[in-house]
C-alpha positions as CSV (number, residue, x, y, z in Angstrom):
1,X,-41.6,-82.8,46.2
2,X,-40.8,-79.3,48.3
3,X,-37.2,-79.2,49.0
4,X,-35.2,-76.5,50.9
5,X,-33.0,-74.1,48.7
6,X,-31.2,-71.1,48.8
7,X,-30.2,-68.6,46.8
8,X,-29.0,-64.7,46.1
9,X,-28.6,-61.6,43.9
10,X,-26.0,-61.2,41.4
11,X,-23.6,-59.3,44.1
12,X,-24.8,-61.4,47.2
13,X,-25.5,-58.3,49.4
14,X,-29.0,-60.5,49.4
15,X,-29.4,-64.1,50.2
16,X,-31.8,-66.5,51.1
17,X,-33.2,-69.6,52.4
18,X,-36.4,-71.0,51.6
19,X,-38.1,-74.1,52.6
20,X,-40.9,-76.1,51.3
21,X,-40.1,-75.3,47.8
22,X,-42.6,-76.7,45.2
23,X,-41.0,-78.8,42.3
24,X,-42.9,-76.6,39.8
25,X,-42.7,-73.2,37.9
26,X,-44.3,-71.3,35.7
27,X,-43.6,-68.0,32.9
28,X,-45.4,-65.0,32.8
29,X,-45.7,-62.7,30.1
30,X,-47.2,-59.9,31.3
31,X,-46.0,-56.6,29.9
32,X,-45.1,-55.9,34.0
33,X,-43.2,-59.1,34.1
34,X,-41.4,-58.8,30.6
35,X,-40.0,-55.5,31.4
36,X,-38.8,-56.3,35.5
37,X,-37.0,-59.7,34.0
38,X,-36.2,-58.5,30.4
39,X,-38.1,-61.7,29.0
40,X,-40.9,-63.9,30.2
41,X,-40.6,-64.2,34.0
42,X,-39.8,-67.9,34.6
43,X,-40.7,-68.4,38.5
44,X,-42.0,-70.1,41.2
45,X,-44.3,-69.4,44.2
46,X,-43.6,-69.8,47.7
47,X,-44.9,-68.7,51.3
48,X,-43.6,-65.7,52.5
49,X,-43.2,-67.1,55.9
50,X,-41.2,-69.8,54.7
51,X,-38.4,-67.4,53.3
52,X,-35.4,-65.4,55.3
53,X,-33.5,-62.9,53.4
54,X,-30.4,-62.0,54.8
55,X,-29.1,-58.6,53.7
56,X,-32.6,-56.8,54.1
57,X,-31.4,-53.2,54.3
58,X,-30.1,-54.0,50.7
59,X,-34.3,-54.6,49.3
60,X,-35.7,-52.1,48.2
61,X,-39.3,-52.9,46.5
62,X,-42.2,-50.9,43.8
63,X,-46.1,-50.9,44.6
64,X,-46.4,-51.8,40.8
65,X,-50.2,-52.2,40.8
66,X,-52.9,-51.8,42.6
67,X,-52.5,-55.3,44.2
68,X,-48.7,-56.0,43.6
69,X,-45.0,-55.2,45.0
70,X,-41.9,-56.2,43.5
71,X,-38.5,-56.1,45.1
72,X,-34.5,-56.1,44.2
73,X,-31.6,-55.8,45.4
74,X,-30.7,-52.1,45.5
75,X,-26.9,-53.1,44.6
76,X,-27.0,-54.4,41.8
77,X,-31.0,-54.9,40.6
78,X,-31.2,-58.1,40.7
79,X,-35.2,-59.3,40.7
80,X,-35.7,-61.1,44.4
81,X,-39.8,-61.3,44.3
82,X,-42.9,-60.2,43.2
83,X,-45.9,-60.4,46.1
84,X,-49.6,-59.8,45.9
85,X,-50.1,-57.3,48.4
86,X,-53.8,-58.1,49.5
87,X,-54.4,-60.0,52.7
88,X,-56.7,-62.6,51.5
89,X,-58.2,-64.2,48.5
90,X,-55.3,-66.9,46.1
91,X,-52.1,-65.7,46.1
92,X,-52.5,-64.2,50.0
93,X,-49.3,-64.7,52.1
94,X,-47.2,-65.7,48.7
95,X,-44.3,-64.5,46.7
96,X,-43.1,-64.9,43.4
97,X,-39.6,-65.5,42.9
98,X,-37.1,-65.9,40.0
99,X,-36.0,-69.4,39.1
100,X,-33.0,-67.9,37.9
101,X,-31.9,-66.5,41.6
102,X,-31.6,-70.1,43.3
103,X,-28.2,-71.4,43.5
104,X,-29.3,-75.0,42.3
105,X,-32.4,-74.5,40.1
106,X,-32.4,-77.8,38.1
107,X,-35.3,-80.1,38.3
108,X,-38.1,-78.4,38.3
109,X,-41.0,-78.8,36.1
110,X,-42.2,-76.0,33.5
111,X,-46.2,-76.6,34.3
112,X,-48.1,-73.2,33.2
113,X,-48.3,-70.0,31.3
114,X,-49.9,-66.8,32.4
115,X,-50.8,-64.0,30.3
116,X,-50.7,-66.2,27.2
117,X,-52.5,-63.5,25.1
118,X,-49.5,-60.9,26.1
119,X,-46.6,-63.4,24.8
120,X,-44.5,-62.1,22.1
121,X,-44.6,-64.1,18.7
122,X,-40.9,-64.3,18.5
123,X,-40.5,-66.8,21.5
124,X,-42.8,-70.2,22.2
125,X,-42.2,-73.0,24.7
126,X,-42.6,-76.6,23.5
127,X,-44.3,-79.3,25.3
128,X,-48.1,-79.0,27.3
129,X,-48.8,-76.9,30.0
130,X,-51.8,-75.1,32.0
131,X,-51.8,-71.8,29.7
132,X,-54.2,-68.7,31.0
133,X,-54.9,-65.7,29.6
134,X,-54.9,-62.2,31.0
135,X,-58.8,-62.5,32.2
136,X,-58.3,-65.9,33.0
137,X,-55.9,-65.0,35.5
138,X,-57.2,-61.9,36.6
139,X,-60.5,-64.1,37.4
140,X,-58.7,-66.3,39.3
141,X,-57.1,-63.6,41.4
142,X,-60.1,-61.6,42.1
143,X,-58.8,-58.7,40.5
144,X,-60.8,-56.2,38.1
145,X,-59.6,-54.9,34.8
């Protein structure tokens, strides 16, 4: 069920409000992602249009691939999205954002794994999920490695 939430960065120079927020999220374990969020990135996907930041001037935001951004909060770094930055194909007119930067994130539902093959040994989820590899998911998005 999407729900309306909202949420901030650590200092709350940068809040926002998003609506129709799905009831699932996933990890990633992309080098990219591991290094940005300091583990596996544990997120959810959103519209773009259905999000208002308050505190803009405060974003500041990295072309970190070819077909990627990701943004922050230039106070205090907090991690506020990561957004494919083609115009069309899956993933158009999305963002990626945190679980960890809503102000109420309980119940969701952990429902996939991306970059399975990149995960680390020391760390594992339990229970069943949709788990994709790196070409798995880089076939899904269209992109070329």
């Amino acid at each position: 069920m999407a729900r309306e939430m909202t949420g901030q960065c650590m200092c709350g120079a940068v809040s926002f409000t998003a609506a129709d927020v799905p009831s699932e999220f996933g990890a990633c374990h992309c080098e990219m992602c591991r290094r940005w969020s300091g583990s596996a990135l544990l997120a959810l996907t959103v519209k773009a249009a259905d999000v208002t930041f308050a505190g803009e001037a405060h974003i500041r935001t990295l072309q970190s691939s070819d077909w990627a951004e990701r943004a922050w909060c230039q106070r205090c770094g907090t991690g506020l999205y990561y957004r494919l930055t083609g115009d069309s194909g899956p993933g158009a007119g999305t963002m990626t954002m945190p679980l960890g930067i809503f102000d109420d994130p309980d119940g969701f539902t952990f429902s996939n794994e991306i970059f399975i093959d990149c995960k680390p040994d020391s760390f594992s989820y339990a229970g069943e999920r949709e788990r994709l590899t790196r070409a798995e998911v880089m076939a899904k998005y269209g992109v070329d490695l």
